[in-house]
N, C-alpha and C positions, 0 to 999 in steps of 0.2 A: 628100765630097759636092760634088758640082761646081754653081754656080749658072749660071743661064743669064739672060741682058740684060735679060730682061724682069721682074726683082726688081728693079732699079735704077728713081731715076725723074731726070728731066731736075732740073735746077738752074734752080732761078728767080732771074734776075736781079731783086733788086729799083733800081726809079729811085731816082736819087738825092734828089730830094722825097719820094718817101714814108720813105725813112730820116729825113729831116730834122723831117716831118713828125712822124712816127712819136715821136723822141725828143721834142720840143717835148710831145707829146701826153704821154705819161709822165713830163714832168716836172710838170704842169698835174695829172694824177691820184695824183701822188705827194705834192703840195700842195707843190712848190716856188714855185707860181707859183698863186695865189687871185683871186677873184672881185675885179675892179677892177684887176689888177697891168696893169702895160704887160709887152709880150713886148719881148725885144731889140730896136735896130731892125735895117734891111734889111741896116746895113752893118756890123753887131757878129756876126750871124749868117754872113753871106758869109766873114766871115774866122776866127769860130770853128769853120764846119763845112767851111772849104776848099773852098765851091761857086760858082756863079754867081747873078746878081740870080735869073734865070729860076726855077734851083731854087731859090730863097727864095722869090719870090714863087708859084710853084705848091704849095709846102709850107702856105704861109698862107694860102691861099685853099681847100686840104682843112682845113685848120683852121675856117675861117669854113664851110663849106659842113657840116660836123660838130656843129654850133652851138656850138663852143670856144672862139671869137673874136669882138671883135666889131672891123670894119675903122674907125678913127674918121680925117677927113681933116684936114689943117692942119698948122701948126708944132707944135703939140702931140698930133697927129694918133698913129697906128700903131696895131696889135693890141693888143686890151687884152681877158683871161680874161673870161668868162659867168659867171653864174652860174652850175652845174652843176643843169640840170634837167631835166625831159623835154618840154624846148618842146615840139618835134613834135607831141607828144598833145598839149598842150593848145591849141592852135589848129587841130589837128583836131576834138577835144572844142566847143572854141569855136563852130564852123560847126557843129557837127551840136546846138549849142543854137540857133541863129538859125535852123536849118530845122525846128526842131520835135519833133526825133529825141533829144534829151535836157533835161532836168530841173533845176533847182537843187538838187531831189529825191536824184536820184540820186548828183550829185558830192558834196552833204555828205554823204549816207551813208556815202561812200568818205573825207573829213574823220573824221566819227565814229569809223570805225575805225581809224583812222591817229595822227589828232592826240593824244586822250588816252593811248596811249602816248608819243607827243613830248614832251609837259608831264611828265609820269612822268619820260622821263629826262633830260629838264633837270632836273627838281630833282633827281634824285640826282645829278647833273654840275655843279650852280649849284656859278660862283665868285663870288667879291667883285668883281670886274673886269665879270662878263655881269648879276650884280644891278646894277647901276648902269645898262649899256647897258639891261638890260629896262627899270629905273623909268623913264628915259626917254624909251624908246619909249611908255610908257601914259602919261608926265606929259603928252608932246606933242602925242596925238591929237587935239588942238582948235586946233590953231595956224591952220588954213584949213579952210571948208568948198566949197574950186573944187576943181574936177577940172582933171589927173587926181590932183593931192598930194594932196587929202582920201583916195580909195581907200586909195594908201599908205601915211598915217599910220594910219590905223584899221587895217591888215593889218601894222602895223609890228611889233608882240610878236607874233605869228603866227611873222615872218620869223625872228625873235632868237627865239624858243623852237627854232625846228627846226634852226638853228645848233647852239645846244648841248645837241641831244641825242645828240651824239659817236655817231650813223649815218649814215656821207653819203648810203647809199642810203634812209633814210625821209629826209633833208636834201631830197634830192630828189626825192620821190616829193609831198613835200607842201607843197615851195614850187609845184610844178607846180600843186595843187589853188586855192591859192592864189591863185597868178597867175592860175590861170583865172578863179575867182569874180572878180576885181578884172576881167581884161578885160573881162568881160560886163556887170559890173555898170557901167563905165565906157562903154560904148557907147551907152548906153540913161538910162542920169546920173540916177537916183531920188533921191529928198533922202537927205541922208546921214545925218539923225540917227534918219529912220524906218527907213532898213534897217539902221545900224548906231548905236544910241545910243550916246553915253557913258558909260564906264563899267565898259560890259562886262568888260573884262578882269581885272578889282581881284582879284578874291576867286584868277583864277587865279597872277598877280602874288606873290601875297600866300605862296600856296602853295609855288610853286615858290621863291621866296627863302627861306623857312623850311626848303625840303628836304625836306617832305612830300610824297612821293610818289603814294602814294593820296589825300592831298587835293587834288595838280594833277591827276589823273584823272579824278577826280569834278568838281570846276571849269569841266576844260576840254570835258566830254560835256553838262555841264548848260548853257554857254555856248552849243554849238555846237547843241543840241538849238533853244534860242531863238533864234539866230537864223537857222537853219534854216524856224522858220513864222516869220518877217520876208521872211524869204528866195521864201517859197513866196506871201504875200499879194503880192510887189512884182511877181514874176516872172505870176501870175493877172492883176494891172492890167494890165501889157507886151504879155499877147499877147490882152487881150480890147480891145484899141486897136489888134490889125491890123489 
């Protein structure tokens, strides 16, 4: 059988940044390199990957532009890993709640069905070492009531449940819910004990250290259920004050 040229296809060179890029990226999803890590600097990279400043710096800037990175400036300055989330949506999400076009409504809904699996498999995933990081995040939520620390102490066991429920992709699917409720709620600065009291979190706390399963489900639906109508009277006030 004879083949004829046009079964063959061209060879794509790829740039030297997007290799460089590329492998950086794969190690950051491989979990060599986590949320808060510094990336190499300019000049560990240039000599590990045999390239130029340029290709280093166009490698790290598809990084930051990918939201992988975040560019920090100074002596103690360099790329330093994201969180892993779906920013993107959720500052799109964000705007299309400041124009009208979505709900508190709607995003917890999408919590509701997300989260009490989360708490589920934290507890069957809870160690001695994340019992401790959790009790702290619930002991701590009252340390300030300013913005914007208040948001994130009270969304702090949110964050540390969806940590360990060993699926990066609900890890990320529901600090994105997350973050958003906190942007929003941060924009607009309602007292923080009426839309998120103290307390709340205990009985899911309580569950997920025990390793009950279906008691962190039920906990964490009946939590979210409350303050969901917190959620919906604060957000009612916000837009009848346009």
């Amino acid at each position: 059988m004879v083949l004829t040229l046009s079964h063959f296809k061209p060879i794509k060179q790829v740039k030297a940044s997007d290799e460089v890029s590329n492998q950086l990226r794969s190690a950051i999803f491989e979990g060599r390199y986590t949320a808060g890590d510094k990336l190499p600097s300019e000049r560990e990279l240039i000599e590990t990957f045999e390239v130029s400043r340029t290709v280093v710096r166009e490698a790290i800037k598809a990084l930051e532009a990918r939201g992988l990175v975040e560019i920090k400036q100074g002596a103690t300055g360099g790329a330093f890993v994201k969180e892993l989330t779906f920013e993107r949506l959720s500052n799109d999400c964000k705007d299309l709640f400041f124009l009208g076009n979505m709900s508190f409504s709607e995003i917890c809904q999408a919590r509701l069905a997300i989260e009490p699996v989360v708490a589920g498999l934290a507890a069957k995933h809870c160690t001695d070492e994340q019992a401790k990081i959790l009790l702290d995040a619930n002991n701590n939520e009252n340390q300030t009531l300013e913005y914007p620390e208040t948001v994130l102490l009270r969304s702090r066991v949110h964050y540390v449940l969806a940590d360990m429920c060993n699926n990066r992709f609900l890890t990320a699917i529901d600090k994105s819910l997350i973050q958003l409720v906190g942007s929003i709620t941060h924009t607009f600065q309602p007292d923080t004990d009426k839309i998120h009291p103290p307390g709340m979190h205990q009985s899911i706390v309580d569950a997920v250290i025990a390793g009950n399963e279906v008691a962190a489900e039920t906990a964490m639906r009946a939590h979210l259920t409350e303050f969901l109508s917190l959620l919906e009277q604060i957000e009612a006030d916000y837009r009848n004050n346009q």
